[in-house]
C-alpha positions in Angstrom: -61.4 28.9 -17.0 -60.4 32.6 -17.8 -56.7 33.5 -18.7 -55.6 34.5 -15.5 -56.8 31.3 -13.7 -54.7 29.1 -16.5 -51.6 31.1 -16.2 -51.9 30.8 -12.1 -52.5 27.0 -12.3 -49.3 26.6 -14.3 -47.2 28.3 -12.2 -48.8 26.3 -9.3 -47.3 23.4 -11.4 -44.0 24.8 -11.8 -43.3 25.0 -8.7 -44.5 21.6 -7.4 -42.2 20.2 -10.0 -38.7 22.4 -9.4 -37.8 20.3 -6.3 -37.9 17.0 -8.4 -35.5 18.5 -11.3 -33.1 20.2 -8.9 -33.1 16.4 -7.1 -32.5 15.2 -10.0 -29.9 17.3 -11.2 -27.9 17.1 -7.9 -27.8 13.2 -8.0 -26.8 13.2 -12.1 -23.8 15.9 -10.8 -22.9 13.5 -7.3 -23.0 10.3 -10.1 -20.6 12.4 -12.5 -18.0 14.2 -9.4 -18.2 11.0 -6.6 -19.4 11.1 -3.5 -17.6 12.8 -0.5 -17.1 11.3 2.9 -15.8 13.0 6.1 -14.5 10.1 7.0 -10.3 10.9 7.6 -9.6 7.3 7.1 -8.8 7.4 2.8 -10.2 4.5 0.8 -6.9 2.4 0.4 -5.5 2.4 -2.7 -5.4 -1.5 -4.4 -2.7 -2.0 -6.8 -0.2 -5.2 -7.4 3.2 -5.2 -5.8 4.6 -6.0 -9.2 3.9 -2.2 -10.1 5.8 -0.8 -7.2 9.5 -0.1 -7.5 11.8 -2.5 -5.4 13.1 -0.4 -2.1 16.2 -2.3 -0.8 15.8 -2.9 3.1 17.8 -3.9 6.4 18.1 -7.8 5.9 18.1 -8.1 2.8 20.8 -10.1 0.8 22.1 -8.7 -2.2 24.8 -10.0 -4.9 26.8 -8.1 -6.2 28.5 -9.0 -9.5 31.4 -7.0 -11.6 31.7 -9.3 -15.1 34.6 -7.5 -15.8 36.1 -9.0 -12.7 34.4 -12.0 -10.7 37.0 -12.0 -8.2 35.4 -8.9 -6.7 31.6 -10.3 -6.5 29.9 -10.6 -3.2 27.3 -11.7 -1.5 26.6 -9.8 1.3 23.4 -8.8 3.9 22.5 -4.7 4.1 23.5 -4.7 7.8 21.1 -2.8 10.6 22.9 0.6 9.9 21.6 0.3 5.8 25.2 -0.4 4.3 27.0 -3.0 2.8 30.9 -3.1 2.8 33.0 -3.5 -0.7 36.6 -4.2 -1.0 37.3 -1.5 -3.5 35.0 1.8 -1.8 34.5 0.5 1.4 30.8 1.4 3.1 28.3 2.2 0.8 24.2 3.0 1.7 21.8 0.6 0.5 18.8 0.7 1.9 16.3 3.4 1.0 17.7 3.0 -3.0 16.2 0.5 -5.3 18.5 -2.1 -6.8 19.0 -0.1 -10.0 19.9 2.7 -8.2 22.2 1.1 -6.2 24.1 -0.1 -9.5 24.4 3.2 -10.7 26.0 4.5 -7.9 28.6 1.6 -7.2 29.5 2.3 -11.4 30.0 6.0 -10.5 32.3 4.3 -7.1 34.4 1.7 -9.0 34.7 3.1 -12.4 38.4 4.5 -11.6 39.2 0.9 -10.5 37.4 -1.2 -13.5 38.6 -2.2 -16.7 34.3 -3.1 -17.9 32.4 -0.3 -16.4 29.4 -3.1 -15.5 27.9 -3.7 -12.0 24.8 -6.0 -11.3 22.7 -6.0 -8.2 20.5 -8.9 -7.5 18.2 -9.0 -4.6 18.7 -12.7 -3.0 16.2 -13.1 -0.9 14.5 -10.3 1.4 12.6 -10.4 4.5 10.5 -7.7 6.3 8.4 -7.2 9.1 4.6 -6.3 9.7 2.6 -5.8 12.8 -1.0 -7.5 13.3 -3.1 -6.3 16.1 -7.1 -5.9 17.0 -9.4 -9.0 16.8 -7.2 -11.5 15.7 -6.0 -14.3 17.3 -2.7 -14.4 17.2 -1.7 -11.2 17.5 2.0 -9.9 16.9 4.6 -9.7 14.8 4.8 -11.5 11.0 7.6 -11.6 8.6 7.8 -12.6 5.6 10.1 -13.1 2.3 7.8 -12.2 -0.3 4.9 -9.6 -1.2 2.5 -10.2 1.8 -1.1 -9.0 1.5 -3.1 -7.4 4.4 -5.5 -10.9 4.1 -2.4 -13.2 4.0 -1.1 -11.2 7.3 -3.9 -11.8 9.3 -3.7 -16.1 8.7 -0.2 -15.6 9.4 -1.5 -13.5 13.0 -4.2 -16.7 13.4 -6.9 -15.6 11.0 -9.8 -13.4 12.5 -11.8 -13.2 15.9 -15.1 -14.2 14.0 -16.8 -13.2 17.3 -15.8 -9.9 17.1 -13.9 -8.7 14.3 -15.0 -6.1 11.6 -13.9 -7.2 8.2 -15.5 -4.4 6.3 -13.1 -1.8 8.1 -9.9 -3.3 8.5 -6.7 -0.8 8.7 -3.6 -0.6 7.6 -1.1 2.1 9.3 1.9 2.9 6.9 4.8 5.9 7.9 4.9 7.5 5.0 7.4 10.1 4.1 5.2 13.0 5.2 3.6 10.9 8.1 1.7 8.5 8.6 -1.5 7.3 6.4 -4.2 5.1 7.4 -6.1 2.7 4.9 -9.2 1.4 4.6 -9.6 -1.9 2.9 -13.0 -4.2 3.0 -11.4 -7.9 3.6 -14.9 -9.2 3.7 -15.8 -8.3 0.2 -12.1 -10.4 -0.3 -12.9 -13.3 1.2 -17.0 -13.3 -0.3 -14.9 -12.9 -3.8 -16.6 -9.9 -5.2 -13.5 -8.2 -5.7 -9.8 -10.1 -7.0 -8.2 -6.6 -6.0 -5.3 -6.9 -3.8 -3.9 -4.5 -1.2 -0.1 -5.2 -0.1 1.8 -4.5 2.8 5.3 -2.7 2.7 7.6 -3.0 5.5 6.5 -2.3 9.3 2.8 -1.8 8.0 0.4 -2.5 10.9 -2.7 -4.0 9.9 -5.7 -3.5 12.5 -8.6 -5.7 12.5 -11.0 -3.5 14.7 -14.5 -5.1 16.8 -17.6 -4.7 15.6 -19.6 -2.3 17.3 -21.5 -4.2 20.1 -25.2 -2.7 21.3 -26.4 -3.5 24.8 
């Protein structure tokens, strides 16, 4: 085979394998960067409700102790307008704070009036509300005292329409400060136990259990 033959056939090689490396290259970057979807529905995020800062609520009871003067604590419900009512400042905006915030504010309030500049807050019990809808059976609203997950929402709404519910796509609607934001969170991967992640719900969520798509 003369020079010129050798040199052709190689190039002829080349080029048959270039495809395969750039493949190959463009699977090792997707494996390194993630994969994109256009999907406008984010992946939810999972993370325990003990990492998430306490937001006092409408409903919720709250003591409030001064140890430099017990004859001033209270126990008291944030009423429907987000205040509570103290002897010494009268109304004061609770909800939308967290309970630590809240303490800092009534010491700011009452320090003229205090010999021990010391507050406590102490969330008594709290309840909040959650919407269930789609292919459920019980459809409606749930409340509940404690951290609620979206799986532990939908026994409380009946459990799932087996017949028609997708468990793979379930969403959860939240109004977030700059709108509202949709999740996506795979209950049936929950309930098969391959994952122990949990996604809770925060107040007025709405969790929607959509139908599988049905071919005729």
């Amino acid at each position: 085979m003369s020079l010129n033959s050798m040199l052709i056939l190689k190039s002829i090689q080349s080029a048959r394998r270039l495809p395969v490396l750039v493949a190959v290259s463009c699977l090792a970057l997707l494996g390194l960067t993630g994969c994109q979807t256009a999907s406008t529905i984010p992946t939810a995020s999972l993370v325990s409700a003990q990492s998430q800062p306490i937001t006092l609520r409408e409903g919720d009871v709250l003591r409030i102790a001064f140890p430099g003067a017990p004859s001033l604590d209270t126990t008291q419900p944030i009423r429907r307008d987000g205040k509570i009512v103290l002897s010494m400042v009268g109304e004061v905006v609770a909800a939308g704070r967290t309970p630590a915030d809240l303490q800092k504010e009534l010491i700011k309030l009452c320090a003229s009036q205090l010999v021990s500049k010391e507050v406590t807050v102490t969330v008594v019990s709290s309840t909040f509300p959650v919407f269930v809808t789609g292919a459920v059976l019980r459809p409606g609203k749930v409340m509940s005292d404690h951290p609620l997950s979206a799986l532990e929402a939908v026994m409380e709404a009946g459990g799932f329409d087996y017949t028609k519910a997708n468990l793979s796509a379930v969403v959860v609607i939240r109004q977030e400060k700059n709108g509202v934001k949709k999740y996506t969170v795979d209950l049936k991967r929950v309930l098969a136990g391959k994952t122990s992640e949990v996604f809770y719900l925060q107040t007025s969520d709405i969790v929607y259990v959509p139908e599988k798509f049905a071919w005729f």
